[in-house]
TITIMAR-196952 format. One line per 2 residues: number of its first residue (from 1); for each residue x, y, z of C-alpha. Coordinates in steps of 0.02 Angstrom, whole numbers, plus 50000, padded with zeros to 5 digits. Each point is the difference from the previous one (the first is absolute). Example, Ala and Ser with C-alpha at 12.3 -4.5 7.8 and 13.67 -1.06 7.14 Angstrom:
BEGIN
1) 50615 49775 50390 | 50069 50172 49967
END
This chain:
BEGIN
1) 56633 66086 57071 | 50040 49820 50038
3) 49870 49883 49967 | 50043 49806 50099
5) 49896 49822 49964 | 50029 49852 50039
7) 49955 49837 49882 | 50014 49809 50054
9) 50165 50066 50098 | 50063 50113 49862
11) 50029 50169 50048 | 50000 50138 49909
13) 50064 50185 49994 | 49926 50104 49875
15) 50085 50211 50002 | 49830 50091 49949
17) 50060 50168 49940 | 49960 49990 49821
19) 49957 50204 49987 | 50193 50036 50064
21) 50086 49828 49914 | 49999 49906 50168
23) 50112 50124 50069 | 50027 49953 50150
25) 50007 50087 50189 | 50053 49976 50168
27) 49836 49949 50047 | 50003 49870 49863
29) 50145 49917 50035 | 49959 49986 50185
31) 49861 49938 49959 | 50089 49853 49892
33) 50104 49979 50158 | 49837 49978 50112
35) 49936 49859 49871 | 50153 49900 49985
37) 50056 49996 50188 | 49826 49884 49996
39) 50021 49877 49852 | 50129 49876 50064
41) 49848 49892 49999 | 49975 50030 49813
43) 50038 49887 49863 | 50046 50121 49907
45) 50012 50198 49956 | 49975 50086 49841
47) 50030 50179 49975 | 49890 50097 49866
49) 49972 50163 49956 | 49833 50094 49914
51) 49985 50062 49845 | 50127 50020 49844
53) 50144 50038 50135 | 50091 49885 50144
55) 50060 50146 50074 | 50093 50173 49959
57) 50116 49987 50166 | 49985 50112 50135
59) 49850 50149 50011 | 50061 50159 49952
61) 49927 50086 50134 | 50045 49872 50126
63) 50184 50025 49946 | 50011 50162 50033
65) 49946 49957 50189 | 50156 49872 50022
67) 49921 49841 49899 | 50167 49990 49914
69) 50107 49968 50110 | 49868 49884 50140
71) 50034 49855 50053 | 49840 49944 49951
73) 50033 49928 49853 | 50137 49898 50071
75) 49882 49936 50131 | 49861 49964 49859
77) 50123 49894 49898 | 50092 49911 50121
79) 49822 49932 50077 | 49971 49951 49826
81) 50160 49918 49974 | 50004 49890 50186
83) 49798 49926 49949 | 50021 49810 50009
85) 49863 49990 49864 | 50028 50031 49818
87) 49996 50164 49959 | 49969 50074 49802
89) 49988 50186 49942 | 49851 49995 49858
91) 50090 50151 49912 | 49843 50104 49913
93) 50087 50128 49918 | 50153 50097 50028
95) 50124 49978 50145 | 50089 50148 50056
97) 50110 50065 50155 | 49982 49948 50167
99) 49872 49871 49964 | 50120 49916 49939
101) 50051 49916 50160 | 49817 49931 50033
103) 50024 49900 49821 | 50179 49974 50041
105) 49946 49911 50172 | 49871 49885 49925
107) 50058 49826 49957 | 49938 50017 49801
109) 49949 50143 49899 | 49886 49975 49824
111) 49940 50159 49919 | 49905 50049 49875
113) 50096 50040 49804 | 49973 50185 49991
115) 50081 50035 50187 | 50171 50095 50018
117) 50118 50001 50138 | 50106 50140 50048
119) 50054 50068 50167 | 50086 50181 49963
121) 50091 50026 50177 | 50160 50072 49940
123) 49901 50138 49916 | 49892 50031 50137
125) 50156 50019 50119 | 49926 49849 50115
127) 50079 49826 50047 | 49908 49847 49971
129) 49930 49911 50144 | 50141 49916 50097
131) 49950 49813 49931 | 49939 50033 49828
133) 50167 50008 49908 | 50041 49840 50086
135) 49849 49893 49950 | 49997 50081 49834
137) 50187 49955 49961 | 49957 49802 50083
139) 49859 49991 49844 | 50104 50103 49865
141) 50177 50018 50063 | 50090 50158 50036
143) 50023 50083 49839 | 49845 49983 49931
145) 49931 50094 50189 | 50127 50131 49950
147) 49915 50036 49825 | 49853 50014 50090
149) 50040 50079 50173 | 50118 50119 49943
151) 49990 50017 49793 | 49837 50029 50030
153) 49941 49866 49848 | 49810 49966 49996
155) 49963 49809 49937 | 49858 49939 49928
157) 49917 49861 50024 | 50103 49873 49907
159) 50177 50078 50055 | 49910 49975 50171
161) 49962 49807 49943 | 50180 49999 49923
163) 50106 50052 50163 | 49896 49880 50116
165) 49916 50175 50091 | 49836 49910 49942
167) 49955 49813 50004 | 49853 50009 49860
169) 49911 50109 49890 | 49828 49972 49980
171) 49833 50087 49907 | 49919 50135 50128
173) 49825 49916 50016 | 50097 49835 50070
175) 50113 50077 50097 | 49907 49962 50188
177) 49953 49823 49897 | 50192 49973 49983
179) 50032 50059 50181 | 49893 49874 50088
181) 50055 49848 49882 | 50156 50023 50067
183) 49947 49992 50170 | 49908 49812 49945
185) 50139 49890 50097 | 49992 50083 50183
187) 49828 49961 50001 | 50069 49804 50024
189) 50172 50044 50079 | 50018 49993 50177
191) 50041 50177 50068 | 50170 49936 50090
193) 50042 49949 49807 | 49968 50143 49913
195) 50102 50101 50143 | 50140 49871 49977
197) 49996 49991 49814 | 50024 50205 49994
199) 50136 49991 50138 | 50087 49888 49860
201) 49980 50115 49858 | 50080 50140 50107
203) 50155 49923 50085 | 50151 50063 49923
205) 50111 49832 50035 | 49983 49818 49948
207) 49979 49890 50160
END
């Protein structure tokens, strides 16, 4: 259900679900966290999913076992998140609930135009994961997170582009094509540089 390769140093996750939207399970997202506890020695990491969908959140039947409320996810993001390499979510489709924090970890995020993004936890009577509302308000600030996290409002692709949730849009077909050509200047960085130049993006205070 998660299919892994690894290109001239770019890694890549890939959720393979298609026949339940890339729903994803505790077995999944372990998985993820088995994967990315052995890239530091990538270049970089992009995250993909199968199929017309990124991912529908959490399995239904999983939640009803405790998904929900794991600490899973948290441990599947915040790997994501403390990768020295550039990381990019290669959005395929929709983006939904609690995979939210894997895109919300990754460095960039470029998805495809007919995606929507919605993460309904107020009417499911769940929290968010601890560090999503956090890294969603750094990108789009804390009232747009509100319209999302708690007035439930689903965004397309270009109110995705709009708020800054999304870095690019670009045609299905060239989405992967898009991915890598972002990746082109690690391939010539050293990888103390790239893990300096992301420390700088991230510090909250001017030296």
């Amino acid at each position: 259900m998660i299919k892994f390769s690894v290109n001239d140093d770019i890694w890549t996750i890939r959720l393979s679900r298609p026949d339940k939207a890339n729903a994803l399970t505790a077995e999944m997202l372990e998985e993820i966290c088995s994967i990315v506890a052995r890239a530091h020695k990538a270049r970089a990491m992009i995250v993909t999913g199968e199929g017309q969908v990124f991912s529908a959140g959490a399995d239904l039947e999983a939640v009803k076992r405790g998904l929900a409320t794991s600490n899973v996810w948290e441990r599947a993001s915040r790997a994501i998140a403390e990768l020295p390499c550039l990381t990019i979510a290669a959005l395929n489709g929709t983006l939904a609930g609690g995979a939210f924090g894997i895109a919300l970890a990754c460095d960039l995020r470029i998805s495809v135009p007919t995606a929507k993004f919605f993460y309904p936890v107020m009417k499911l009577g769940y929290l968010p994961q601890p560090s999503d509302p956090a890294r969603m308000s750094a990108l789009i600030g804390p009232a747009r997170t509100k319209l999302i996290l708690m007035a439930g409002q689903k965004l397309n692709a270009d109110e995705a582009l709009l708020y800054g949730l999304i870095d690019c849009v670009c045609p299905y077909e060239e989405l992967l094509d898009s991915a890598h050509a972002l990746t082109d200047s690690v391939h010539t960085a050293l990888p103390n540089q790239v893990k300096a130049i992301k420390q700088m993006c991230t510090q909250t205070s001017i030296p």
